[in-house]
N, C-alpha and C positions, 0 to 999 in steps of 0.2 A: 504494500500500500504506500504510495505518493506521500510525502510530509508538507506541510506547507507551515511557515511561521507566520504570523501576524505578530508587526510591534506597532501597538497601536495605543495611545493611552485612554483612546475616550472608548469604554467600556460597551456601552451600546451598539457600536459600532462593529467591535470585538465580535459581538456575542451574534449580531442580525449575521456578520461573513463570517463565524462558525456554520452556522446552521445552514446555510447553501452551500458550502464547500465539503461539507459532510455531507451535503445531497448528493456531489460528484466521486463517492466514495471517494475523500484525501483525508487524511491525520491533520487535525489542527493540532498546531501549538502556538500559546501565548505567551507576549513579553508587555508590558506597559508602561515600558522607559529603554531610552536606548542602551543603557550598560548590558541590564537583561537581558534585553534583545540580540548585540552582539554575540555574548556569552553562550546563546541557545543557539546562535548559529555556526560556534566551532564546537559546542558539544550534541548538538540535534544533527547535524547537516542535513537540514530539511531540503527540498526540490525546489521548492520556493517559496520566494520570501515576501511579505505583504508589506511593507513600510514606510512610516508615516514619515513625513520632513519634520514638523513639528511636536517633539516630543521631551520628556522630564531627562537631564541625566547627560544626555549625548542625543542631539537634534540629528535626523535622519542621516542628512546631509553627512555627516561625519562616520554614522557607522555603515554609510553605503562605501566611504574612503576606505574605512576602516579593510571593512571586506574586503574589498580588489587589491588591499594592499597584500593580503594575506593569499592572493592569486585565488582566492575559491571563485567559481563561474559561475553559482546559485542565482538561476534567476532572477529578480528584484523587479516590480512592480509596487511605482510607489504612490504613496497617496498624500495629497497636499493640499490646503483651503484655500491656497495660495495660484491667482490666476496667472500672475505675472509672466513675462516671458523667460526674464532671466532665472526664475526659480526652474522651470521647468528644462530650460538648457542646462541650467548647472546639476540637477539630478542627474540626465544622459551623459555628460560628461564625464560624471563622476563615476559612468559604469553602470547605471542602471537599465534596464532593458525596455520599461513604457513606464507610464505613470497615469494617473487619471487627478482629475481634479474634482473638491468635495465641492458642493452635494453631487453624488453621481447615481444613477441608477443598479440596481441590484443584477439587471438583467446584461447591463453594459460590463461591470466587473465580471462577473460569469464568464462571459464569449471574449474578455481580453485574459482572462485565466486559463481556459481551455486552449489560444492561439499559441499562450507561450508553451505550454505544454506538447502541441502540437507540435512548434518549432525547433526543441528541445529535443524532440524523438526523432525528426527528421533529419538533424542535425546527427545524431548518434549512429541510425540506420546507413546515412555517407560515408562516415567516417568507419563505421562496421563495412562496408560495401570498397572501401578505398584499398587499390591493390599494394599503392605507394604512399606511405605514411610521415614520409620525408623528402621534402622539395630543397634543392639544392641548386644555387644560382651563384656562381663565382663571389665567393667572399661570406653569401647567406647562404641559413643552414634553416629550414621548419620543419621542426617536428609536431606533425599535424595531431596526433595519436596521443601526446606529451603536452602540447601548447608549450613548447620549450624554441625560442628564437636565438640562434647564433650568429654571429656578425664577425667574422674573423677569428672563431673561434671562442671570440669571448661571450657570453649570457647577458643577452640582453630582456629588460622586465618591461614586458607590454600588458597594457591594457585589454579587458577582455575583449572589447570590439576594436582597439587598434590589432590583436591578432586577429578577430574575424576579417578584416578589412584586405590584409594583408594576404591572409590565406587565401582569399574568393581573388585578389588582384595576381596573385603568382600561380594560381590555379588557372589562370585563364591568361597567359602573356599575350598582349599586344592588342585585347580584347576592351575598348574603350566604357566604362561605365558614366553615366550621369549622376548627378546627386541624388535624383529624386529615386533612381532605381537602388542607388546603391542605402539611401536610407530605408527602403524597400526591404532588402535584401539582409543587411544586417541589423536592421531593427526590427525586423521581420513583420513590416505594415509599415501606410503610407506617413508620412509623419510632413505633411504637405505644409513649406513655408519656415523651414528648419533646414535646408541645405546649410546653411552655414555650422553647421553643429557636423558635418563632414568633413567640410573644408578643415576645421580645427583639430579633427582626431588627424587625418592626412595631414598635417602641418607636423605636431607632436610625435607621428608616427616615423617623418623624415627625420625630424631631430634626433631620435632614437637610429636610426640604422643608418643614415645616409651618411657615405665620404665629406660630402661638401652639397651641404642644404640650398647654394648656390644652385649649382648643378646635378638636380638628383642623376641618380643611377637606375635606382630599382624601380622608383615611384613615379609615373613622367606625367605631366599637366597635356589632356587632349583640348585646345585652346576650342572653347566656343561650346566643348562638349564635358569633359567631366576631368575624369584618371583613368590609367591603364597601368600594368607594368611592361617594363622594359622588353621586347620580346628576342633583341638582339643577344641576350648574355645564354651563356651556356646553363 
């Protein structure tokens, strides 16, 4: 059976997405501050994770950092009262996979829980299905199987969707993507009017692996159209 954590502190809340997420036969578990919450998620490792931004202890925002610092890949769908645009970038940014904004519908949380879930499995059954589980391009090293990135040998620490990103762009060399597909694809839904929440992980992504941020290598800009990788290199 599927785990799912909620760290949520308003109780009610808690208790109305227990009781639908137990309709989808998954394990609830609860935190109502973020230390707790943290805590249940290096000793639960739950499938996924319900979390609030605003909360007692450690505010969302931080143990969504928390998390990806510690490399776990647990889903995170998070929930926020908060309409703004920059709370909502800085959640994705921060590694989290969607988010929805309070008040929302019961019926809306449902069918964006079942998507991840979906995307999670499809994601598994490729990677179960992939013959070659290491992409190798002069200098880079993916270990698709591991989520383990090498750069000349040395470990380099990506982000969960700056290694999705990277994986789907080396997985497919010279194969040009747009923003909006590629938010598609590694957000897995349209996320329409956030390209730039792209451009920024590709930015941070080059920092991390490229010779000279100048001159990418791996990562190359399709002017007018998106990113691709490099299809020249061995």
């Amino acid at each position: 059976m599927s785990k799912v954590l909620i760290i949520e502190d308003d109780k009610e809340i808690v208790n109305l997405l227990e009781i639908h997420l137990k309709d989808l036969s998954l394990k609830v578990l609860k935190a109502f501050d973020g230390e707790d919450g943290l805590n249940k998620v290096l000793t639960e490792q739950p499938d996924l994770i319900i979390l609030d931004i605003m909360l007692p202890k450690m505010d969302g925002i931080e143990v969504c950092q928390r998390i990806r610092g510690k490399e776990i890949t647990t889903p995170i769908l998070m929930l926020t009262a908060k309409s703004e645009e920059i709370d909502r970038v800085l959640g994705l940014e921060m590694g989290a996979d969607d988010y929805m904004t309070k008040p929302f519908s019961v019926r809306e949380f449902i069918a964006r829980v079942k998507a991840i879930f979906r995307r999670t499995q499809l994601i598994k059954d490729s990677l179960s299905e992939q013959k070659v589980s290491i992409i190798n391009y002069e200098g880079l090293s993916i270990d698709v199987e591991k989520r383990k990135v090498l750069v000349n040998e040395s470990r380099v620490e990506l982000s969960p969707k700056e290694f999705e990103l990277l994986t789907l762009l080396a997985s497919n060399p010279g194969k040009s993507y747009n923003r909006s597909s590629l938010l598609n694809l590694i957000w897995g839904y349209e996320f329409e009017g956030y390209e730039h929440t792209v451009n920024s992980h590709i930015n941070r992504l080059r920092a991390k692996i490229e010779p000279d941020m100048a001159n990418p290598k791996y990562i190359l800009t399709t002017w007018g159209v998106g990113y691709k990788f490099n299809e020249e290199l061995d």
